[in-house]
N, C-alpha and C positions, 0 to 999 in steps of 0.2 A: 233469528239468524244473528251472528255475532256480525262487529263489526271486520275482523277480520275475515272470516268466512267469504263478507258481501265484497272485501277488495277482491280476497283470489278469486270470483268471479266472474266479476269485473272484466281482470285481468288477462283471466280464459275468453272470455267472448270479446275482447279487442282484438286475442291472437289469429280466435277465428273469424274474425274479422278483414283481418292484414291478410290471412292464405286465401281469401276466399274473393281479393279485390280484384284477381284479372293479371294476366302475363302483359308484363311494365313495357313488354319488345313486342309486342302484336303488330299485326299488317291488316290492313283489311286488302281483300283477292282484287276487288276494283282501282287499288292502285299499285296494282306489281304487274309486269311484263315477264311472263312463262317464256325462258329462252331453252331452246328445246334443241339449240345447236349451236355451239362455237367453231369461226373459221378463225387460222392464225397465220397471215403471210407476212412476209421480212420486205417492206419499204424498200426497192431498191435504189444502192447507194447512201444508203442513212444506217443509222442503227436503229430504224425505230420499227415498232411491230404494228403492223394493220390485225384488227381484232373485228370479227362480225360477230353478228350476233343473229341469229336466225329466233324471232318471234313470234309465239302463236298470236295470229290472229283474234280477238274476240267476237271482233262484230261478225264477224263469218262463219263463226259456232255458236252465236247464240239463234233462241228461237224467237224473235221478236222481228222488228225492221230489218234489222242487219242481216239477218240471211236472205234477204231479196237482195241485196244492193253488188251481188257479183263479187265484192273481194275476193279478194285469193287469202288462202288459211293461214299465211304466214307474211309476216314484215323480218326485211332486211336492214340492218343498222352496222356503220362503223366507224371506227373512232382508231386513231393513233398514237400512240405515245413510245417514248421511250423503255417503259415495262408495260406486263401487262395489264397490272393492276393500275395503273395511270390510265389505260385505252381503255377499261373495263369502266372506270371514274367516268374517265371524257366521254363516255358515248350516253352520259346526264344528257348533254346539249342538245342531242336529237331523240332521244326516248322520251313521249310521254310521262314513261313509267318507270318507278324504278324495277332495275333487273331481278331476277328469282332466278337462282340456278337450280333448286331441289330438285327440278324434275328435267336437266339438263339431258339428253342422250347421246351426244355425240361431239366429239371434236376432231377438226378435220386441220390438216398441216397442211401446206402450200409446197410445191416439189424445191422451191428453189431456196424457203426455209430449213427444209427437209436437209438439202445436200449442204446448208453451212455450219446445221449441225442443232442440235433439239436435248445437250443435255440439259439445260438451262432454265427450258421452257414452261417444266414441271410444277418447278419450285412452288409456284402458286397455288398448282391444287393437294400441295402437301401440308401446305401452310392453311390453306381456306379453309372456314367450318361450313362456307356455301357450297363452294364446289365439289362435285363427284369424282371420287379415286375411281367409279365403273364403270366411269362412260365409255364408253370406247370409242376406239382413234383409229383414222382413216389416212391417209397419204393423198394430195391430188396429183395423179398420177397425169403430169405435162399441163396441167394448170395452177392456178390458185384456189387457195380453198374459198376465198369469199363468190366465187363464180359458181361452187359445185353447192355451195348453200342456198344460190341464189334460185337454182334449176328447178322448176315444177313437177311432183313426181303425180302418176294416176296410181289408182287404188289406194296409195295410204295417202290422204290429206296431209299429213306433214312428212315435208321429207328427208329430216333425220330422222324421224323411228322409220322411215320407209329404207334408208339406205343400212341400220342397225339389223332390220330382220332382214335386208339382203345377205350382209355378211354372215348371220346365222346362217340362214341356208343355205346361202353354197359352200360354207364350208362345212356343214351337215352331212350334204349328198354328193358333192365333187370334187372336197378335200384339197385343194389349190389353197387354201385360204384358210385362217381359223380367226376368231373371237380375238381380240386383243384390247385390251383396255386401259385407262391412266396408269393403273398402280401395276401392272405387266411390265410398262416403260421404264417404269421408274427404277424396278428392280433388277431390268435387264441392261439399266446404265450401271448402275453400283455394282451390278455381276461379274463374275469372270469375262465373260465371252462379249458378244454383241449383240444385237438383235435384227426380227424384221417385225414391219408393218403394214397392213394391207393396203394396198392403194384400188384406188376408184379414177375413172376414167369420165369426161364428157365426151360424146358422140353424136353427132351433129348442129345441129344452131344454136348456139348458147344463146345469142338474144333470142330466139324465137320460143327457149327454152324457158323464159324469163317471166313469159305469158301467159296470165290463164287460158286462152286461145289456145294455148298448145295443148291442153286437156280435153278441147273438143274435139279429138282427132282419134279416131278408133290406133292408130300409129304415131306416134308425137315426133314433132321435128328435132326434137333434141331431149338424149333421156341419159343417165348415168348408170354405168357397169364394172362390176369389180374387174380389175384389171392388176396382174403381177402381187408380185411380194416385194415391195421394200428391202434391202438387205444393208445394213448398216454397220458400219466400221468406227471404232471412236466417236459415235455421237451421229455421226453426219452417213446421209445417205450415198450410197458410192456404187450401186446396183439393182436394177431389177430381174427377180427372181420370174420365171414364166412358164408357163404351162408345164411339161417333166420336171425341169428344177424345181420349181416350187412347189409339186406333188413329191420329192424325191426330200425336200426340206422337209415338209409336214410329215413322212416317215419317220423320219430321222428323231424328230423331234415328239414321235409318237402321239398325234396329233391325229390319226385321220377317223375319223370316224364313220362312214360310208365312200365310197371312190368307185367311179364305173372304170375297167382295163378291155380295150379291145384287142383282141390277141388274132395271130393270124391261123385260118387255116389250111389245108391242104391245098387248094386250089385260089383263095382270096388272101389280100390282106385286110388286118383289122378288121375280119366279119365276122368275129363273135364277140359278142359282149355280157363282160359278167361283171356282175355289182357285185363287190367288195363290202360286205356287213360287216365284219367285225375283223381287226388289228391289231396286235399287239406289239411294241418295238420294246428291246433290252439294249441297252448297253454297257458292254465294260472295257474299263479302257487299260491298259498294261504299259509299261516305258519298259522296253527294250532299249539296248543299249543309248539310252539318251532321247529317244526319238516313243512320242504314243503311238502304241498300236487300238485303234478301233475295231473292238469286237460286237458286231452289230447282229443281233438276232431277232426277225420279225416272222411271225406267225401271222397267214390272212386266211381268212374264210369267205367264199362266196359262193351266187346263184349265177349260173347262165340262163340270162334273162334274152336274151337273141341270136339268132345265127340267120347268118347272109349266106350261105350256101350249105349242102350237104355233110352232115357231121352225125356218126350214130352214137348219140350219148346212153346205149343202151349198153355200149362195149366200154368194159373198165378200161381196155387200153385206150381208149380215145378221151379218156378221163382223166388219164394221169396224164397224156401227151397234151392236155390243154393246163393242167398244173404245172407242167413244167416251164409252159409258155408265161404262168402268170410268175412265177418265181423267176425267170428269165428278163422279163419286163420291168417287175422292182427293185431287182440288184440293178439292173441299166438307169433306173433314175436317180436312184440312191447315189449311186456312184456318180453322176451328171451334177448334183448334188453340193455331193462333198468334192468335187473339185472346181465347181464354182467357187464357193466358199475358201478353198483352199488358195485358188488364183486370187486373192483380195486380200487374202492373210488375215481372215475375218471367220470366227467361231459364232457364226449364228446358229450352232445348234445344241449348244450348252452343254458341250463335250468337255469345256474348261472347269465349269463347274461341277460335273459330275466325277473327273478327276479327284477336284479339290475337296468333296464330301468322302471318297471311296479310299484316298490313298495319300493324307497331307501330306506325305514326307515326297514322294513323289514329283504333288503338286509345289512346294517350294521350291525345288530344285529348277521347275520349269517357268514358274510364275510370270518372270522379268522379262521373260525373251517368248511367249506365251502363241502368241500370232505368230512369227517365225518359226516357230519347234511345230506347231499345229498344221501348215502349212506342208513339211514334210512329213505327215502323221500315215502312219499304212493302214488301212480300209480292211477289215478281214470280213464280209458279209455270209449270211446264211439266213435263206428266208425257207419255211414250210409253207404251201399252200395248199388250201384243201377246197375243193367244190364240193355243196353241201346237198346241192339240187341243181336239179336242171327246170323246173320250172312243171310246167300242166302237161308236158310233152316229153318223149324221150328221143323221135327222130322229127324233123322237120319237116313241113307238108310237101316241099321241092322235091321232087325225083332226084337220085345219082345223075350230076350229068355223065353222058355218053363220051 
């Protein structure tokens, strides 16, 4: 072998040498703290941000000692500062561990955050290469979020992924609510319009909620529930959206994807109930003389899954007179809806930006004065509903009453 030959070499097994010595930024997992939930409340009276940190537990998942010793699956942690990457810093002094956000699920705002305003708050997770653009964001609706972190949930051992796959499913199967995450917010500040966020609710003993104790109770003394929609104005919270409005919002916003409607019938109210499977919303919007007209078109399809008194679903006319009931009932919340929305002079249904995609010349003319021109906007609705089945049954076991 030449001399030169034995450098290049050499040369090659140094190189692979160097790729082959190991990642320079490694962590070993026994010294990071899995936070699996961020709360953010505004210090009252200060400018500064209270930041929690919702912890998984170790010694209470592993299989050794520590799962005899009763912990509870999560540590609560918090720190304050002026930003929030200073509280994120300072909560060094009481963490063990240092923080891990990768497997973050959930961040939760405080109401009173909430209503001074959250366009601000973001920055962090746009900037961080730790933090998640898809955790999703919750609202405490009438408390602070480091309380609703604190809450003990049963069946899922931690409870942010417990209150994550809550929001999934109710807004899955009862459409009041949907999915919202970091980068949702983020886009819906830079947006035309405004936005909402779902909020969550404590319901009874927050301290008692605080206790493993409370998971020994077939009923827990204190447990959390999605409650309303958030509805936001410049930044800052200014309305809760609830039960018809905020089914009337997730229309709008073509959003729902299952929804039960009890509609009434001949003799009762609300005693038929029929699941709503599938939805489709359109809209276009037109400026008539200076002012948007909302052209709203939704298609629903569903099963009558119950009836509280006598109805023959075997007669088409009794079929279309409960269709008409269901398209009667969605224009009514739509409409509940948008003039919610419209009394705040707040576009939470991205009516500004769907403008702005469909008809820029339009949209500039309206842009500046956008809330006020929205506000007097005319509503033209038109809904199709169609019942697709009635179920195992065509008339119900109950006699005609007499």
């Amino acid at each position: 072998m030449s001399i030169k030959g034995g450098i290049q070499r050499l040369v090659a097994i140094a190189l692979c040498v160097t790729m082959l010595s190991g990642c320079w930024n490694s962590r070993e997992l026994n010294d990071l703290a899995i936070v699996s939930g961020i709360g953010i409340d505004l210090v009252p009276d200060t400018n500064e941000y209270q930041v929690t940190f919702q912890l998984v537990n170790p010694s209470s998942t592993a299989t050794s000692f520590g799962a005899s010793t009763g912990q509870p699956s999560i540590v609560v942690v918090s720190a304050t500062n002026r930003t929030l990457f200073g509280a994120l810093r300072r909560a060094s002094k009481r963490a063990t561990r240092q923080l891990f956000f990768a497997h973050t699920q959930l961040v939760i705002l405080g109401e009173s955050l909430a209503r001074s305003g959250v366009n601000d708050v973001f920055d962090i997770f746009e900037r961080s290469h730790e933090l998640r653009l898809n955790s999703a964001v919750l609202i405490a609706h009438g408390s602070d979020a480091a309380s609703v972190l604190k809450i003990l949930t049963p069946v899922e051992s931690l409870p942010s992924m417990g209150l994550v796959k809550k929001t999934q499913n109710t807004s899955r199967v009862w459409g009041e609510n949907r999915t919202i995450n970091v980068l949702d917010i983020i886009e819906g500040v830079t947006g035309e319009g405004d936005l909402t966020i779902n909020g969550v609710e404590i319901q009874g003993k927050v301290e008692e909620g605080m206790k493993k104790s409370n998971l020994e109770q077939s009923e827990t003394q204190a447990r959390i529930v999605m409650n309303g929609l958030g509805a936001f104005k410049d930044g800052k919270l200014v309305y809760w959206m609830e039960d018809s409005e905020a089914r009337g919002t997730q229309w709008l916003l073509d959003q729902i994807e299952e929804t039960v409607i009890n509609i009434d019938s001949a003799d009762k109210k609300e005693s038929i109930a029929v699941n709503i499977f599938y939805s489709k919303t359109k809209v276009k919007i037109d400026v008539v003389d200076g002012l948007p007209v909302f052209h709203v078109n939704i298609r629903e399809e569903g099963i009558v899954n119950e009836t509280d008194s006598f109805v023959d679903l075997s007669k088409r006319e009794e079929i279309m007179k409960l269709e008409t009931e269901l398209q009667k009932q969605t224009e009514k919340e739509v409409k509940q809806a948008l003039q919610a929305g419209q009394q705040m002079k707040s576009d939470i249904f991205n009516l500004g930006n769907e403008l702005k995609r469909t008809n820029p010349q339009g949209w500039a003319a309206l842009d500046k004065n956008w809330g006020e021109v929205f506000a007097k906007g005319r509503l033209d609705i038109h809904v199709k509903a169609y019942i697709r089945s009635t179920g195992m049954s065509l008339k119900p076991y109950m006699p005609l009453s007499e």
